[in-house]
N, C-alpha and C positions, 0 to 999 in steps of 0.2 A: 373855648373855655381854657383858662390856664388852670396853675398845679390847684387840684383837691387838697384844701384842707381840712385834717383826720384828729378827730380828739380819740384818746384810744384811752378811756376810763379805768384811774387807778382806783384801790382802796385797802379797807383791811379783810387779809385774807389772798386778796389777786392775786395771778402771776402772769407769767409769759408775755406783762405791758413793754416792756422791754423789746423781745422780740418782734412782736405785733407791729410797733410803731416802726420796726427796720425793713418787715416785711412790706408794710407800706412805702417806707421812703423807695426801696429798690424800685416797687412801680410806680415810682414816679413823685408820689404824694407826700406831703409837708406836713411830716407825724407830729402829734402833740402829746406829751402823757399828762393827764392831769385827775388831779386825788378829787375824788368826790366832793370833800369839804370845798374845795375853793370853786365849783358849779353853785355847790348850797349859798356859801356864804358871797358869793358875788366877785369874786376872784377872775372865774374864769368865765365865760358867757358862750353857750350854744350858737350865739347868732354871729361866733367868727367859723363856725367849722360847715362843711360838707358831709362832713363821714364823722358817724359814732359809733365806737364799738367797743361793747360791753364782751370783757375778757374772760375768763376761766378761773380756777381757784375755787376758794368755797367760803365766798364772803360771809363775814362775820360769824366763821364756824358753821355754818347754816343748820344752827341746833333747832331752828324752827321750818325747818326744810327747804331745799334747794333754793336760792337766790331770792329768799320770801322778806327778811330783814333789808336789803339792800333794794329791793324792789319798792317797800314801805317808805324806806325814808327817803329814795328817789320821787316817788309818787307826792307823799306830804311835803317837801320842801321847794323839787323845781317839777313837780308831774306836768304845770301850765308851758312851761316852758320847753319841754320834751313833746310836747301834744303840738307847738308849732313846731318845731323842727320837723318831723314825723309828715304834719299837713303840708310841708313847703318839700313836699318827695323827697329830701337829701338821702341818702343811707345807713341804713343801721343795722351793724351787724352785731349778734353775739356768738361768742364762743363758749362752748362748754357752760359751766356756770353764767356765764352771760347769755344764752339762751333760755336757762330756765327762770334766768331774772326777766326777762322780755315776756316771757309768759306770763309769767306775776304782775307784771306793770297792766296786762292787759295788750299791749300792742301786735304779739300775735297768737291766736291766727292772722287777724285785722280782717277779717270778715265784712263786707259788705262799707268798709275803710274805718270801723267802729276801734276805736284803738283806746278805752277807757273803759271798755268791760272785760271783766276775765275770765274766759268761757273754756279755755282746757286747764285740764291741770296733770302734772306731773309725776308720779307716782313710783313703786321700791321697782327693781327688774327681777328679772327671774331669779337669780342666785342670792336676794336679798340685799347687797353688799357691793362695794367698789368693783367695780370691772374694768377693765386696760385690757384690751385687745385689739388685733388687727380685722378688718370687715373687710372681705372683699364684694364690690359691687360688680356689675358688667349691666350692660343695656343693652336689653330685650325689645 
């Protein structure tokens, strides 16, 4: 297999696309940044990448809750489109706000490989509010 190609999803609101697409190039892969609009409007096309990955930030303000707007107009303009990339295994990661937008699209859990229904959802934490902290894990 030669270099993975990475569309590493901008828009309004994102950040760290920048970064992302460097972390990628160091391992190896041939980072893309591209703005939503030109997926929508035909600009840019899912069927040159390997790797998608919905970044962080807090798209379009997320005044109607975590990565719910950007999830919407992802789903109504290219949802067909993200539904084969998704079917053809490639990978898709999100970050931060890019995970709660995955949720929203429906793709995961991806339960039973169902990636067009949206069966969790995501709700306030304990403290109500932004939280920035370090977690430390260890395995048990």
């Amino acid at each position: 297999m030669g270099t993975a190609n990475v569309l590493v999803l901008t828009g309004y609101g994102l950040n760290c696309d920048s970064e992302t697409a460097y972390a990628f190039e160091l391992a190896g892969a041939k980072a893309e940044r591209v703005h939503i609009n030109s997926l929508i409007d035909g600009t840019a096309n899912l069927k040159n990448f390997q790797i998608l990955v919905f970044i962080g930030g807090f798209s379009w303000g997320d005044d109607h809750g975590a990565g719910v707007i950007q999830s919407v107009r992802l789903k109504t303009n290219i949802g067909a489109q993200i539904l084969e990339f998704v079917e053809k295994d490639n990978l898709v990661l999100g970050i931060c706000n890019g995970f709660q937008t995955l949720a929203n699209l429906g793709l995961l859990p991806g339960l039973g490989r169902n990636y067009q229904k949206r069966s969790v959802a995501l709700t306030f934490n304990d403290c109500g509010n932004f939280r920035n902290q370090w977690v430390r894990l260890k395995d048990i």
